[in-house]
N, C-alpha and C positions, 0 to 999 in steps of 0.2 A: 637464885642460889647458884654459886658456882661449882663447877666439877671438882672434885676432889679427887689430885690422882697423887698415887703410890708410884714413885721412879726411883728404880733398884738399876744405879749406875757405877760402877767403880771407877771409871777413868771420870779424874777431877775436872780437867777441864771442859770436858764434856759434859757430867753432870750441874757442873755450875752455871753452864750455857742453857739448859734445858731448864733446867729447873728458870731462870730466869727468862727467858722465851713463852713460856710455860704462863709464866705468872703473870707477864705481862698481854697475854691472850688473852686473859680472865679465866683464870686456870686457876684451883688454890692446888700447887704442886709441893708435896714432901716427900725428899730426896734421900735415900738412904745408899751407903756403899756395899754396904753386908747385909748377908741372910739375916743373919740375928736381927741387929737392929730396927730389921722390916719386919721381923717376925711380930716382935714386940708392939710394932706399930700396929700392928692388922689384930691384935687382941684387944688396944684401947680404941682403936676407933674404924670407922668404914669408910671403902672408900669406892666412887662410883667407877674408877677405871684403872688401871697398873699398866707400867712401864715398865718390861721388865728385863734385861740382859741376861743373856745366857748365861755366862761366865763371870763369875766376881768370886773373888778371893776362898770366902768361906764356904762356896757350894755350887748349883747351879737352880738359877732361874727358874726352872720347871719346877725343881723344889718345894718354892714359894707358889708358883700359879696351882700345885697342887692341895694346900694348905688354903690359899685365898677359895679353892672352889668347894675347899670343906667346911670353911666359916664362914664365907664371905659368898654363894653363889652366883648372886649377881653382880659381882664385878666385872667390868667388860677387861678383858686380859690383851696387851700387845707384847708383842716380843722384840728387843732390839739384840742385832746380834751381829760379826763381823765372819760368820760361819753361814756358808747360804747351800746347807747341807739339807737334799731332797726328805730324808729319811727325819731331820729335826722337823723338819717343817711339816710335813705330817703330824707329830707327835704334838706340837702346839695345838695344831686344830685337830686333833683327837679329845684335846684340855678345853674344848671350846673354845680357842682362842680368835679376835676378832682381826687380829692381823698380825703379819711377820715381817718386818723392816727390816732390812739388810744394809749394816752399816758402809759406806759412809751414806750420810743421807741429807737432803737438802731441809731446812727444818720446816720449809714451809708447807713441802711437799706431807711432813708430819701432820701438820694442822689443818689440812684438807681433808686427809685420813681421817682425826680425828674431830672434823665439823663434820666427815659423812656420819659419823657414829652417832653423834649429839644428835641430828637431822631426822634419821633411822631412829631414835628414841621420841624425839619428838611425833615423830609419824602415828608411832605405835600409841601413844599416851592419847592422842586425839581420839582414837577409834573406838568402841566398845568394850570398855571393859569386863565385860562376861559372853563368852559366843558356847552354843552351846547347840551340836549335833548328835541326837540324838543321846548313846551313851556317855560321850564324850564331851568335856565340858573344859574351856579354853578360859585362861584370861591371861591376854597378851600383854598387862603391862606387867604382870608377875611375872611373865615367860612360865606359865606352870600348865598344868593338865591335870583334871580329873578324870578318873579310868570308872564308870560307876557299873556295877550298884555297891560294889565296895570299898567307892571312892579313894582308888588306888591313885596317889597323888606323884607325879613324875613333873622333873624340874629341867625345866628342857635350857639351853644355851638360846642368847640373844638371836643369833641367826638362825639357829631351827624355829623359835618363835615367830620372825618377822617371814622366813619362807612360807611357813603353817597360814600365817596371817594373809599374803601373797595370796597362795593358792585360795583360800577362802573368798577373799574377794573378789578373785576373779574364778570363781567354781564354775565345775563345765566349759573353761574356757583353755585352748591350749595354753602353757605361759612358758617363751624361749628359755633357754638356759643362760643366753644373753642379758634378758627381763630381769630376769631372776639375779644376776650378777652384779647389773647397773642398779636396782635396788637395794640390795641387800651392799655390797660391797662398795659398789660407785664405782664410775669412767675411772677413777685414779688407781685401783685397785684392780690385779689382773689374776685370779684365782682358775685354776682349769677347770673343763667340763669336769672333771675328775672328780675333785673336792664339790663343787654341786651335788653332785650324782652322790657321794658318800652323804650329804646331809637331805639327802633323800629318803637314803637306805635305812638311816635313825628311823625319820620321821615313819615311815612305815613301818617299823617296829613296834614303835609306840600306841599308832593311830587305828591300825588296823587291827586290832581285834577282832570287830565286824566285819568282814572284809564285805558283805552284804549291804551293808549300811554305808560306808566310807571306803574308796581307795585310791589313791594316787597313781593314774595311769601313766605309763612310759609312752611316749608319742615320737618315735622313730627318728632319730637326725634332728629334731625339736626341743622336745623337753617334756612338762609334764601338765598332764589334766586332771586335778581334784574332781571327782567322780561322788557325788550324793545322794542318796536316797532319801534321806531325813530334811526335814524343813531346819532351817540354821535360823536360829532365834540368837539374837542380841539386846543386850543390857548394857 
């Protein structure tokens, strides 16, 4: 089955290039210039990933990645943009977004980015799907969490899934911020200890209720160690 991405481009000759790049990847890419017309598209049909530019005519970008992440959750959201403003870019990966391209850009370097992401899906779909500690009960290819005993259901982003999933696998064991980078994001992608450390801070939100049962230790200059008391049962 091929990916199916949503790219919200306004400059022609660029969206004509992508979209055709795109297609020729084995991509099924549908291009839109305006809000609107993407809006329309994301109510008949889904789509596995968005491309999506800051700025186009009729609004901005976040707009729509806020709109996809209310109909559409699991869409993996990229941001294209010729603005390489600290404060936007936070605000994307606030939206859960899986990455932020800074125009101009080599396209190939696009398609590495977006084989990490494929790669990272594929990873997750191999593994387990149902883990389950104690009150908490995971399934990584949903990206979801149940909170029990009254299976308070939380819909986590691709990356706090595949971190969660990290630490899991390797519980009790320290795992860098490096580790943790080079999987989740990939060599080609260069995110700061920062934004790590913030998709920690979720995750421990979420996770720790018990903090008895479950918690994610900081390990100094390192990174972090999944901490268990419950036996982690998989299906």
């Amino acid at each position: 089955m091929k990916t199916k991405v949503l790219l919200l481009e306004d400059e022609i000759d660029l969206g004509e290039t992508l979209k055709d790049f795109l297609d020729h990847k084995g991509f099924e890419c549908h291009w839109y210039t305006h809000i609107k017309n993407a809006t329309n598209a994301i109510n008949d049909h889904s789509f596995h990933l968005a491309l999506l530019d800051i700025n186009v005519p009729d609004g901005n970008g976040i707009e729509l990645a806020r709109m996809l992440r209310k109909n559409s959750p699991r869409t993996l959201l990229f941001f294209l943009t010729a603005q390489n403003d600290p404060e936007l870019r936070l605000e994307s990966f606030e939206l859960g977004a899986q990455d932020f391209i800074t125009k101009p850009f080599q396209l190939k370097e696009l398609i590495i980015r977006l084989n990490r992401i494929r790669k990272l899906q594929a990873y997750i779909a191999d593994g387990p799907q149902k883990i389950q500690i104690g009150d908490i009960v995971f399934y990584p290819q949903k990206f979801e969490l149940f909170i029990l005993p009254n299976s308070k259901k939380i819909l986590l982003s691709q990356k706090e899934a595949a971190i969660f999933h990290l630490l899991i696998s390797n519980k009790e064991k320290v795992i860098s911020r490096d580790e943790i980078i080079d999987h989740v994001w990939g060599e080609e992608s260069y995110p700061s200890a920062r934004t790590v450390d913030n998709y920690i801070v979720t995750l421990r939100k979420w996770i720790q209720n018990k903090p008895n049962d479950l918690r994610i230790l900081s390990v100094r200059g390192i990174g972090y160690k999944l901490e268990i008391k419950n036996e982690v049962q998989y299906e």
